[in-house]
C-alpha positions as CSV (number, residue, x, y, z in Angstrom):
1,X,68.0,46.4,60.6
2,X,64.4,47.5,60.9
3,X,63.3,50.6,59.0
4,X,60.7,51.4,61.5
5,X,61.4,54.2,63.9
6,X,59.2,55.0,67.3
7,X,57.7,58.0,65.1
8,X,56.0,55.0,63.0
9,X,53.9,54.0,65.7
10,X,50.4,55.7,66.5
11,X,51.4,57.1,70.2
12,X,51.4,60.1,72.2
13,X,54.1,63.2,71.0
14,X,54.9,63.3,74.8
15,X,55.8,59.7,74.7
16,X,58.1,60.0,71.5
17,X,60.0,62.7,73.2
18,X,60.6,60.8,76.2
19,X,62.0,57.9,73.8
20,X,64.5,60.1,72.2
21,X,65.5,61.4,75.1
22,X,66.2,57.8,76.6
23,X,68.0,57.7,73.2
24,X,66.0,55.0,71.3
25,X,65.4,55.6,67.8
26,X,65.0,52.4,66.2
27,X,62.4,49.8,68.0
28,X,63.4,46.3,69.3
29,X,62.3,43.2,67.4
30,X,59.8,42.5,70.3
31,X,59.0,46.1,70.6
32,X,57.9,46.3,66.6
33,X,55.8,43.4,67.0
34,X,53.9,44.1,70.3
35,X,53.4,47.8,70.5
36,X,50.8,48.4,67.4
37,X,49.1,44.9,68.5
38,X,48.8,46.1,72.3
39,X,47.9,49.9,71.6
40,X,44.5,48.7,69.9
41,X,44.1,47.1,73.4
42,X,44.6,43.3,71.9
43,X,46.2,40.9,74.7
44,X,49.6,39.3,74.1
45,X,52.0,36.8,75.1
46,X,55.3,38.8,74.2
47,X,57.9,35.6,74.1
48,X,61.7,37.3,74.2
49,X,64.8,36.9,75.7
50,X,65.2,39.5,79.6
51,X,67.3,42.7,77.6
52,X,65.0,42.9,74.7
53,X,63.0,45.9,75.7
54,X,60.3,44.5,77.1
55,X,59.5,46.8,79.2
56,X,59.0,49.4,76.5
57,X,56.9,47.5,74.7
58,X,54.3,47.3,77.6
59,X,55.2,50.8,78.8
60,X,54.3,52.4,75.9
61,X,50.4,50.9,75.4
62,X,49.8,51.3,78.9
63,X,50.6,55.0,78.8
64,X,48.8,55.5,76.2
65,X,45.5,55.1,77.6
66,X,46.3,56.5,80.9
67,X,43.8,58.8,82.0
68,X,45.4,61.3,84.4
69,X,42.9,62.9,86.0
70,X,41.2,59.6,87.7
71,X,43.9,58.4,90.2
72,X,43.1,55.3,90.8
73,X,45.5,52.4,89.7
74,X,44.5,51.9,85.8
75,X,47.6,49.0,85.4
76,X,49.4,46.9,87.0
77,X,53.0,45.1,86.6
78,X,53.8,42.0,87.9
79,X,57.7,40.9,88.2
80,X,59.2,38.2,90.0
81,X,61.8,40.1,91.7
82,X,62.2,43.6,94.5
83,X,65.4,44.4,91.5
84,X,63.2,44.3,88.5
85,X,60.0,45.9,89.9
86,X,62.0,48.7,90.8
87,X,63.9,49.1,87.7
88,X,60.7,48.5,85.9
89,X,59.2,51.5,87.3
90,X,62.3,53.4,87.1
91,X,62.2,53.2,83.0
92,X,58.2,53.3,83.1
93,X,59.0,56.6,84.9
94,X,61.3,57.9,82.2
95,X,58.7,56.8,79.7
96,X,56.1,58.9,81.3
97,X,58.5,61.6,82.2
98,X,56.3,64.0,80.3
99,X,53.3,63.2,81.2
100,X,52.3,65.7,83.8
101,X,51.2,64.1,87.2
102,X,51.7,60.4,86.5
103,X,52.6,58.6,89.3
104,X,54.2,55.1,89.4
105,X,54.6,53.2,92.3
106,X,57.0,50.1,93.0
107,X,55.5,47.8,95.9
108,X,57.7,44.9,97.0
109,X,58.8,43.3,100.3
110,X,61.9,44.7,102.1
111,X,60.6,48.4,102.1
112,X,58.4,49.3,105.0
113,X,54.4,48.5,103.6
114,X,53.2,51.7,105.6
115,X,55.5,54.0,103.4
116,X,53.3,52.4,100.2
117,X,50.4,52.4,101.8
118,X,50.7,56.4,102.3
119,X,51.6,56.8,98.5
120,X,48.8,54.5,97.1
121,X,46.2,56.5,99.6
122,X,47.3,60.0,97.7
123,X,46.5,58.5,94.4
124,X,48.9,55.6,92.1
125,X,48.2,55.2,88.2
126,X,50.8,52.7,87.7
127,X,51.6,49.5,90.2
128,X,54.5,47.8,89.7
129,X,55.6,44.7,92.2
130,X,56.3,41.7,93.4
131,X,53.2,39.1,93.3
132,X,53.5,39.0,97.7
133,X,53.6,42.2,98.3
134,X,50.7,43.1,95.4
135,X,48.7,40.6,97.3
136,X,49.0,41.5,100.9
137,X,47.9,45.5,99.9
138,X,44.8,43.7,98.7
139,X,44.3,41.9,101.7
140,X,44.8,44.7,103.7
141,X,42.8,47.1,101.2
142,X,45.0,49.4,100.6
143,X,45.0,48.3,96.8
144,X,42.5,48.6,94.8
145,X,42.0,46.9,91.3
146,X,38.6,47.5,90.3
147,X,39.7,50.4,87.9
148,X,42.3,48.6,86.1
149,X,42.6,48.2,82.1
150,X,45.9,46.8,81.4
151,X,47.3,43.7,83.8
152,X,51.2,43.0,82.8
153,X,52.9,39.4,83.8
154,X,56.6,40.2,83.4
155,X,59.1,37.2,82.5
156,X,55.7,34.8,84.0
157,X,58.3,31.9,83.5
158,X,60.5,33.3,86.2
159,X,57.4,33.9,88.5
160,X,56.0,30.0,88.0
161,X,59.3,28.9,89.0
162,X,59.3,30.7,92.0
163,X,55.9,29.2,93.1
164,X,53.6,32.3,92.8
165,X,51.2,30.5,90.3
166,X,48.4,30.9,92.9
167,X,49.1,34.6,93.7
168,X,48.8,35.6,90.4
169,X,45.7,33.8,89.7
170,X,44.5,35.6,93.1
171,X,45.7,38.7,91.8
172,X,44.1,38.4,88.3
173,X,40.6,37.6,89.7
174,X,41.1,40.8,91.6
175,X,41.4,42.5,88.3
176,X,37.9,43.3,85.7
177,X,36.7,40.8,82.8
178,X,37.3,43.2,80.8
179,X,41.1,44.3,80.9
180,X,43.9,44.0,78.8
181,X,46.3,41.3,79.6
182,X,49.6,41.3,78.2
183,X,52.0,38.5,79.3
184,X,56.0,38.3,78.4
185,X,57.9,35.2,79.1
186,X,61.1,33.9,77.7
187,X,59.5,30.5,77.5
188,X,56.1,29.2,76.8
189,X,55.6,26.0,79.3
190,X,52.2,24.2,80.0
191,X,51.3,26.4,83.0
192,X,51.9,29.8,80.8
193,X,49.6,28.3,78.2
194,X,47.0,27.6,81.1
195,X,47.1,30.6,82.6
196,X,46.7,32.8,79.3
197,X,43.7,30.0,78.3
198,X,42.1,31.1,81.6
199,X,42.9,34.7,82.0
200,X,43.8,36.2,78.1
201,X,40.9,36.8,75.4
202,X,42.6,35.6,72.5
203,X,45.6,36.3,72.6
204,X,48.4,36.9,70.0
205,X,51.5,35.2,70.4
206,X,54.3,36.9,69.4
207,X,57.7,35.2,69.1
208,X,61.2,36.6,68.9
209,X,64.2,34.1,68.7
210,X,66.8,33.9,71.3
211,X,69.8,34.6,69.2
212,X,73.2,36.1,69.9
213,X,72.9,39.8,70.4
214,X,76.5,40.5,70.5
215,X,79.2,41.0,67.5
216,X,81.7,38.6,66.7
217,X,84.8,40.6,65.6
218,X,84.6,42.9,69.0
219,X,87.0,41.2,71.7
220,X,84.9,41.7,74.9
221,X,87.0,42.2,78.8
222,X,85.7,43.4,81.9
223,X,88.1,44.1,84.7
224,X,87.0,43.8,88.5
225,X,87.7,47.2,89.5
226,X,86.7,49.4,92.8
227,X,84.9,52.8,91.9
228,X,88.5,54.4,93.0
229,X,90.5,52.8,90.8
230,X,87.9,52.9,87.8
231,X,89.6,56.0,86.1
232,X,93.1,54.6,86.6
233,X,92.0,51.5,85.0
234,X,90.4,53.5,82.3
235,X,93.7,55.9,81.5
236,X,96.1,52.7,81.6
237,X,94.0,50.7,78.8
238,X,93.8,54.1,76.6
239,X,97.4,54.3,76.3
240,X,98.3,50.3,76.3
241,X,95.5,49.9,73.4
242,X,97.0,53.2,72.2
243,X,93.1,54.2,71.6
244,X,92.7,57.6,69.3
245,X,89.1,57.6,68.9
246,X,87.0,55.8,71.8
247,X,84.0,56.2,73.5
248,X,83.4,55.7,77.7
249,X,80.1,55.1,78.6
250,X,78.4,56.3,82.3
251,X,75.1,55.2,84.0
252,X,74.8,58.8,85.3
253,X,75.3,62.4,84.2
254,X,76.8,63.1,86.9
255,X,79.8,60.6,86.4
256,X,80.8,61.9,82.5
257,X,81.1,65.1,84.0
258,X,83.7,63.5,86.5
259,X,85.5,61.2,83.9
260,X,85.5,64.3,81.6
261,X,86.9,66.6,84.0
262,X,90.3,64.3,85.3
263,X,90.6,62.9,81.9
264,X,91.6,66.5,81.3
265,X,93.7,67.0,83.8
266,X,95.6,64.3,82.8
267,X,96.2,65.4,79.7
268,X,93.3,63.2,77.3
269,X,91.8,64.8,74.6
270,X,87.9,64.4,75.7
271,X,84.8,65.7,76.0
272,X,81.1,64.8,76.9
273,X,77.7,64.8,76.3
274,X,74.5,63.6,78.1
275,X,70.7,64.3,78.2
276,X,71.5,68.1,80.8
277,X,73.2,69.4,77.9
278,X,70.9,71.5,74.8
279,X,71.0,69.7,71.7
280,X,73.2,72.5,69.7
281,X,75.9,71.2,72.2
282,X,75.5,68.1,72.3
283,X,76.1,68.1,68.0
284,X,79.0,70.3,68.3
285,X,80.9,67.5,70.5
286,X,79.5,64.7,68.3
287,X,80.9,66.6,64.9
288,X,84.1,67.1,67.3
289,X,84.4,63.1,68.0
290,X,83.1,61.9,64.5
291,X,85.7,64.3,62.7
292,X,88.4,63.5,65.2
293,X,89.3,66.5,66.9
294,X,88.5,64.6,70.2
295,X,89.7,61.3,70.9
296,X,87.9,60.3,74.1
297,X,84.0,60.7,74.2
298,X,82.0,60.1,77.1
299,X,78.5,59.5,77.4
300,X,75.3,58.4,79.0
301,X,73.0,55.7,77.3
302,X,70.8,58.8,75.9
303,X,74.0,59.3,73.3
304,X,74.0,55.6,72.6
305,X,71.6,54.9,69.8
306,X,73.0,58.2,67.9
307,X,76.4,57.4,67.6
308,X,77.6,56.1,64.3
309,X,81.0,56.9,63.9
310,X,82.8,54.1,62.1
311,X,86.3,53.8,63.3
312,X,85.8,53.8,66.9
313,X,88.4,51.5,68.5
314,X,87.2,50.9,71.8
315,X,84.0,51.2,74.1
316,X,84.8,51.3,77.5
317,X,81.8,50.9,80.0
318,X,83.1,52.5,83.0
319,X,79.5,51.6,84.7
320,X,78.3,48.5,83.9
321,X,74.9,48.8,81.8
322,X,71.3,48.5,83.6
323,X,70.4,45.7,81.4
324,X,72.0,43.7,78.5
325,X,70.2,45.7,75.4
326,X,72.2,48.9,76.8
327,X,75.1,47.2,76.7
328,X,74.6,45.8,72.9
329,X,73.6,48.8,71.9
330,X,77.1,50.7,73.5
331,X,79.6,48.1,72.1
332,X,78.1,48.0,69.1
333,X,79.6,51.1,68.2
334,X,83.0,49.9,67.8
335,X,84.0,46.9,64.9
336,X,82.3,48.6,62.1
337,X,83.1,48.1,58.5
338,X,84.8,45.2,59.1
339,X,87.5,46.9,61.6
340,X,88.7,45.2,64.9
341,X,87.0,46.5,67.9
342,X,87.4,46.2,71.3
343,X,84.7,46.2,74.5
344,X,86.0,46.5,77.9
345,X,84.0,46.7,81.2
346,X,84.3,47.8,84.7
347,X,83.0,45.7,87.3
348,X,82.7,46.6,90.8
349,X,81.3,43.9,93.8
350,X,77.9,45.5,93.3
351,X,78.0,45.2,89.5
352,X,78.6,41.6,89.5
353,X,75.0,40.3,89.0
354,X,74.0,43.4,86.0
355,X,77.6,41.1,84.1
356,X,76.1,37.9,84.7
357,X,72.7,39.1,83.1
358,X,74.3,40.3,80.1
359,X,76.4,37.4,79.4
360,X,73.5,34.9,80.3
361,X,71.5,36.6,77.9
362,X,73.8,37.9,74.9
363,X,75.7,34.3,75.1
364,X,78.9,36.2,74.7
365,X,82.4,35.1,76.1
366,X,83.3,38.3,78.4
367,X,86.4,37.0,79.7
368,X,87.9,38.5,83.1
369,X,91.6,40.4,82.8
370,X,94.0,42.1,84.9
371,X,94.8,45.8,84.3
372,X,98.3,45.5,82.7
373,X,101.5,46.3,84.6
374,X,104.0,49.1,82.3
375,X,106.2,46.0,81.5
376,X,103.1,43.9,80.0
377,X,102.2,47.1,78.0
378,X,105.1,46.1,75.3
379,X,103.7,42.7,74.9
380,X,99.8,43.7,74.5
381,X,100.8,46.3,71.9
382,X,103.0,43.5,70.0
383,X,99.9,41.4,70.2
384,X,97.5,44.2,68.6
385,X,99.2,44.5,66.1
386,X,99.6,40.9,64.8
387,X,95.4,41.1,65.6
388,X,95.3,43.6,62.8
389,X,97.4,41.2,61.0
390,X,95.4,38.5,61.3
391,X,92.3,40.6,60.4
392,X,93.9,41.9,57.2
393,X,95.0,38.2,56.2
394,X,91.6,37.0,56.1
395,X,89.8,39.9,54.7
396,X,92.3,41.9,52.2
397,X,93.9,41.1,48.8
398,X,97.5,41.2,49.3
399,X,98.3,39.5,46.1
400,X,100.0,42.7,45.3
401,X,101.4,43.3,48.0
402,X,103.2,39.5,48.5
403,X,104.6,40.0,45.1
404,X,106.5,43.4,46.2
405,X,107.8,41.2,49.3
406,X,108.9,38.3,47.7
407,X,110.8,41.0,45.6
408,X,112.9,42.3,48.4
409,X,113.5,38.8,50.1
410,X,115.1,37.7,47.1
411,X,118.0,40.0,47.5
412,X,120.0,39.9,51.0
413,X,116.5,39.9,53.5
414,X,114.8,37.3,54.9
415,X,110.9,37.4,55.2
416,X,111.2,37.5,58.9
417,X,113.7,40.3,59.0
418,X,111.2,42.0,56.6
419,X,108.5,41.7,59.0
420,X,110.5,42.4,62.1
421,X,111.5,45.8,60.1
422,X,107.8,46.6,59.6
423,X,106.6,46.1,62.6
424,X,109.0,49.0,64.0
425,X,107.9,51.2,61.4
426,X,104.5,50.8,62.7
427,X,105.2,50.8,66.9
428,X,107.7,54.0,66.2
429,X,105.6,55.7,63.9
């Protein structure tokens, strides 16, 4: 793990806050590597994996060096897609969320073009969008690129593929001699290298290795669930896994206040926190969950980086995450210290391409269940057990303790009826 926090690098106090509140501490690989090379206003080709923070290591250079007061576009973003260019401004947004009168701007085909054009004509710092849509407000001249510093070519692989190699050259010669060019790709093909040749002033390539993201000893579900039946899905797998110290994570602030509030009236020890709530609060739960005097804790992604509580059980993402380093970071909470851990996930139809990212990108086996019927409940807890049995097998000494069973199945027991006997003391205890 890196030792370098966000506070290491040489950016704006208003910048850092917004970071904690998003609930970074630590930076990504990428992130450590890119954001001291691109605030000194060198170009880049970032190459990482889609869910390793790109966007925050771009985000953070180019706001920077924004100068508020001149609002004429100063960057701009290309992505390959209407789904990342607006979630790309959305976190841009919450990166700049401090930054008084920054305005960011998502253009892309679908939305009516007379809606952007209004926006852009008040006054846009930030453009983020698709390389059509980018183009045709330059056509028209309703965007303006003469005053921009810092040109971004998000996952440029993806865009090639797609066939907008000649829009973004159009767009780039658009752009001034003298930006900054910073271009991310998860692959470095012939046409990438020609295009940062042509358009990049020596640029540094920066490399991070596609490697499994996810950890091994956490068994990872997800459950095809409607929004309705989310929180009876949720209450069934507590008690089946027999879960006394879990966390639920939420996309919104608004939805831990609901889980929170009918966990309770069903009974669940549970509380909440998310980024509304004052600090002082916010630790009080935490010391509540970490000492164990509340079983259920639920939580928005601003809560995920600071939990380190080491015998969580179970992280349950009732939403599915926005992108696949959200949803490392949450499960990555449980299977610490060697301990079994479990990751389940909600899915509902809208939610099905977010899954797909992550497991396209972490490489890990998320394999589909049912929510168990009250007869299957018996079985599952028989089968948890003999998973801690396995675990403690291949990890403990039990020299000791073999010797003290063969000593009792040498008298009138067998080994099996030994077992058998154990294993009620643990389900009745």
């Amino acid at each position: 793990m890196s030792l370098t926090t966000f506070n290491n690098f040489d950016i704006d106090n208003n910048i850092k806050k917004a970071i904690r509140n998003m609930g970074f501490e630590e930076p990504t690989p990428i992130q450590e590597l890119t954001i001291p090379e691109a605030v000194k206003g060198k170009d880049i080709i970032g190459q990482a994996q889609t869910g390793s923070g790109k966007t925050l290591a771009y985000g953070i250079p180019i706001l920077q060096k924004i100068f508020i007061k001149d609002k004429s576009p100063q960057a701009i973003i290309i992505c390959p897609t209407r789904e990342l260019s607006i979630q790309v401004a959305n976190e841009i947004s919450r990166l700049g969320s401090n930054i008084k009168n920054l305005k960011v701007l998502p253009v892309y085909g679908g939305q009516p073009i007379g809606r952007q054009i209004r926006v852009l004509n008040k006054g846009v710092h930030i453009v983020i969008g698709t390389p059509g849509r980018i183009l045709d407000h330059i056509e028209r001249g309703t965007l303006d690129l003469i005053g921009i510093e810092t040109v971004v070519l998000d996952e440029a692989d993806e865009m090639l593929d797609m066939g907008f190699r000649e829009d973004i050259e159009q767009i780039l010669r658009h752009t001034p001699k003298q930006r900054q060019t910073l271009l991310f790709s998860a692959t470095i093909p012939d046409d990438i290298k020609r295009i940062a040749k042509f358009y990049q002033r020596d640029p540094k390539h920066l490399k991070i290795d596609s490697k499994q993201m996810t950890v091994p000893e956490i068994s990872e579900f997800y459950y095809n669930l409607k929004d309705r039946d989310k929180l009876d899905g949720l209450t069934r797998l507590i008690d089946v896994y027999d879960i006394n110290l879990g966390l639920v994570f939420c996309n919104t602030k608004k939805r831990v206040d609901y889980v929170v509030r009918h966990l309770k009236s069903r009974g669940y020890s549970v509380d909440g926190i998310h980024g509304d709530m004052k600090q002082k609060i916010r630790d009080k739960v935490m010391n509540k969950f970490r000492n164990g005097n509340i079983e259920i804790l639920v939580a928005t992604d601003v809560a995920a980086r600071g939990i380190d509580v080491p015998n969580v059980q179970a992280v349950f993402n009732y939403d599915v995450p926005q992108n696949p380093e959200y949803y490392v970071h949450r499960i990555g909470r449980t299977a610490r210290a060697g301990n079994v851990g479990y990751a389940f996930t909600f899915v509902n139809g809208k939610e099905h391409h977010m899954l797909n990212n992550i497991r396209n990108v972490t490489k890990s086996s998320i394999k589909k269940q049912q929510i168990p019927s009250y007869k299957e409940m018996e079985e599952i807890r028989n089968g948890l057990i003999f998973d801690e049995v396995k675990n403690i097998i291949e990890k403990d000494d039990l020299k000791n303790y073999t010797k003290a069973v063969k000593k009792y199945t040498r008298k009138n027991y067998t080994t099996l009826e030994v077992a058998a006997a154990l294993l009620k003391m643990v389900k009745d205890d």
